[in-house]
C-alpha positions as CSV (number, residue, x, y, z in Angstrom):
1,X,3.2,6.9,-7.2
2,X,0.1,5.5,-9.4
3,X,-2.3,3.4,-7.1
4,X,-3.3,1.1,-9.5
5,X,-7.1,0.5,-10.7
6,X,-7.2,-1.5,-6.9
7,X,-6.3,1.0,-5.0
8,X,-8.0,4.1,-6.1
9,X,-11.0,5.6,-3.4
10,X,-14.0,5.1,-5.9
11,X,-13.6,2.2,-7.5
12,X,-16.3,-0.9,-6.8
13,X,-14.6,-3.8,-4.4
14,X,-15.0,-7.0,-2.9
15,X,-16.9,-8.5,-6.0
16,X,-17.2,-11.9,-5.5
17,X,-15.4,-14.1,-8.7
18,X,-14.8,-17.7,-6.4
19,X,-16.4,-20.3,-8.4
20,X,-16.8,-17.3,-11.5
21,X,-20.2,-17.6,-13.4
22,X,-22.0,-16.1,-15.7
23,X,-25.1,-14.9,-12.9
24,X,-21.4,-13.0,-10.8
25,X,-20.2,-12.0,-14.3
26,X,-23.2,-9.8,-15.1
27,X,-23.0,-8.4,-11.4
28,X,-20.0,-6.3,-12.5
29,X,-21.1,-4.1,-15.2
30,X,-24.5,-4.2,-13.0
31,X,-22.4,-2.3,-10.4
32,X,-20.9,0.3,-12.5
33,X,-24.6,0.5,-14.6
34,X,-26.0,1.2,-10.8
35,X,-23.8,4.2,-10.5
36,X,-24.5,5.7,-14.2
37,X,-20.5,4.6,-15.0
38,X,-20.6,2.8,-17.7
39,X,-18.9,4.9,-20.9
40,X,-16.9,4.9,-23.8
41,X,-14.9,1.7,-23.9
42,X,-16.0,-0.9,-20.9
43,X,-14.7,-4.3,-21.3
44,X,-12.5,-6.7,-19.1
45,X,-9.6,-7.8,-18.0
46,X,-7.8,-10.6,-16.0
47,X,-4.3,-12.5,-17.0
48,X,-4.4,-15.6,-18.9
49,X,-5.1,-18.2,-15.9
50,X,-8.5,-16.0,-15.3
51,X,-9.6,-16.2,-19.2
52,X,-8.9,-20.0,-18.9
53,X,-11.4,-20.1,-16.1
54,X,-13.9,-18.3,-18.0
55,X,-13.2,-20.4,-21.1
56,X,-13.9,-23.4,-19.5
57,X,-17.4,-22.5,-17.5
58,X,-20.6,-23.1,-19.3
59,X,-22.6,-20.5,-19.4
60,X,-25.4,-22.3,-19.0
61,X,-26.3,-25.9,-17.7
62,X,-25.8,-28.2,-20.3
63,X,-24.5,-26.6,-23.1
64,X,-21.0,-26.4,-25.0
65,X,-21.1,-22.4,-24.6
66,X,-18.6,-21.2,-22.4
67,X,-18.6,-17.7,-20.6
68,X,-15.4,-16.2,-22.3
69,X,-15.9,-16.9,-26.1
70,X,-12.6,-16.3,-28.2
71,X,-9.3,-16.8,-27.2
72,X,-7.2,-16.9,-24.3
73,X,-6.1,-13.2,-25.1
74,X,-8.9,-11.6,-26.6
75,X,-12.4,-12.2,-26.7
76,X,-15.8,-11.7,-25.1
77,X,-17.2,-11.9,-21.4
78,X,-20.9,-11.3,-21.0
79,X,-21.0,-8.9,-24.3
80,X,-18.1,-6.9,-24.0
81,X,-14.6,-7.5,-24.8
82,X,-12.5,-9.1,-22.6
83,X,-8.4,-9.4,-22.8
84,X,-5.7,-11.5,-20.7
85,X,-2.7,-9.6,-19.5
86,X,0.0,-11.0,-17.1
87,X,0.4,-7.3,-15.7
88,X,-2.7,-8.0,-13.6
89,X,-2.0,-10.5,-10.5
90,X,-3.8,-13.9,-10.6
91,X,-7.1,-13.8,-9.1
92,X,-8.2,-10.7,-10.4
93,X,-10.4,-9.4,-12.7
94,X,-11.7,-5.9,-14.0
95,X,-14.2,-4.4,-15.4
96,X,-14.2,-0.7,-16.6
97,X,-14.5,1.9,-19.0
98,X,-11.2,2.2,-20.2
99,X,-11.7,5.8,-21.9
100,X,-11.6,6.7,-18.0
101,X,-7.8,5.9,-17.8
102,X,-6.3,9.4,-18.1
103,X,-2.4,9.3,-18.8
104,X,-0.5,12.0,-18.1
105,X,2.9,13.1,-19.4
106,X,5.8,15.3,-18.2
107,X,8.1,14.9,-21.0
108,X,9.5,12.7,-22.9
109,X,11.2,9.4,-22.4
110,X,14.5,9.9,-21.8
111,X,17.0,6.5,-22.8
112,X,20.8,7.1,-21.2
113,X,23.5,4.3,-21.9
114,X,25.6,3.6,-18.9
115,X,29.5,5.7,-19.9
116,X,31.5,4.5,-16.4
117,X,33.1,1.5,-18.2
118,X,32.3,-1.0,-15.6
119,X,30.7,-3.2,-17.4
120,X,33.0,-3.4,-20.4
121,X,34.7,-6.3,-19.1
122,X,31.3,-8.4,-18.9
123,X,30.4,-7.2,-22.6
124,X,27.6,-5.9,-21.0
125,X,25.8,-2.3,-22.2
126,X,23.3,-0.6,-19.4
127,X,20.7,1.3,-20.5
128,X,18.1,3.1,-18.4
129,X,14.7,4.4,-19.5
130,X,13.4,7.0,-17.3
131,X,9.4,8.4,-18.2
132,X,7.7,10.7,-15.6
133,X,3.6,10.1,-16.0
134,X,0.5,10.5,-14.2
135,X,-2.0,8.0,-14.0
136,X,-5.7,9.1,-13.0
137,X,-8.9,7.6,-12.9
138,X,-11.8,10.3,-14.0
139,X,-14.3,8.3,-13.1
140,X,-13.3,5.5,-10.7
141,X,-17.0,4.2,-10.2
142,X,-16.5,3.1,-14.0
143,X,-14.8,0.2,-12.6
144,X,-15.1,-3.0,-10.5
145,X,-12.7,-4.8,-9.1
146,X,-13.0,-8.8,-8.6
147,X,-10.7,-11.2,-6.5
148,X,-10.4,-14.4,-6.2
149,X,-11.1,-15.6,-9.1
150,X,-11.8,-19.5,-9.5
């Protein structure tokens, strides 16, 4: 089973994103800068509720300029590009190197209709997708891992 970017040994925890600024913005790629991890790629990502946040901080006192500038599902967090997802849980927010997300694949994806007839009656079709991968981080220090975000 795949870990998830949380859950693999490596990767930089426990970075602090209550009350999300711009100063604990910068301390994420400073983390992965601090371990010589930061490659091909880096940007962010958080789900739609975290780019909100971020869209409606100022990045600094007394100004109209918030910390995410674009849109709610793509745009830019402290110079590089950021993206909401609802795949990732609310709170959270990454930032990585995304050329470090190694997929790996055991053949192909394999789509099977469902023959038994039991669900005829319902007008009902069942299909099932089956795909066997491998997900790996190269280089876990490449990313940091924020909770809590508010």
């Amino acid at each position: 089973q795949p870990l998830g970017i949380k859950n693999t040994t490596g990767v930089g925890t426990g970075q602090d994103a209550s009350t999300f600024s711009y100063a604990k913005a910068l301390a994420f790629p400073v983390v992965a800068g601090g371990a010589n991890a930061i490659r091909g790629n880096p940007g962010w990502v958080t789900n739609i509720a975290g780019a909100s946040i971020g869209m409606q901080r100022q990045r600094f006192t007394s100004t109209d300029s918030p910390i995410w500038v674009g849109n709610l599902m793509d745009g830019e967090l402290v110079g590089f590009r950021s993206m909401a997802s609802e795949q990732l849980a609310s709170g959270n927010i990454i930032f990585g190197s995304w050329d470090e997300v190694v997929i790996g694949e055991w053949g192909v994806l394999e789509l099977s209709t469902d023959n038994g007839g039991t669900r005829f009656n319902q007008a009902q079709v069942g299909i099932r997708a089956m795909w066997m991968v491998d997900v790996l981080l190269r280089y876990p220090q490449s990313f940091v891992v924020g909770t809590n975000l508010s």
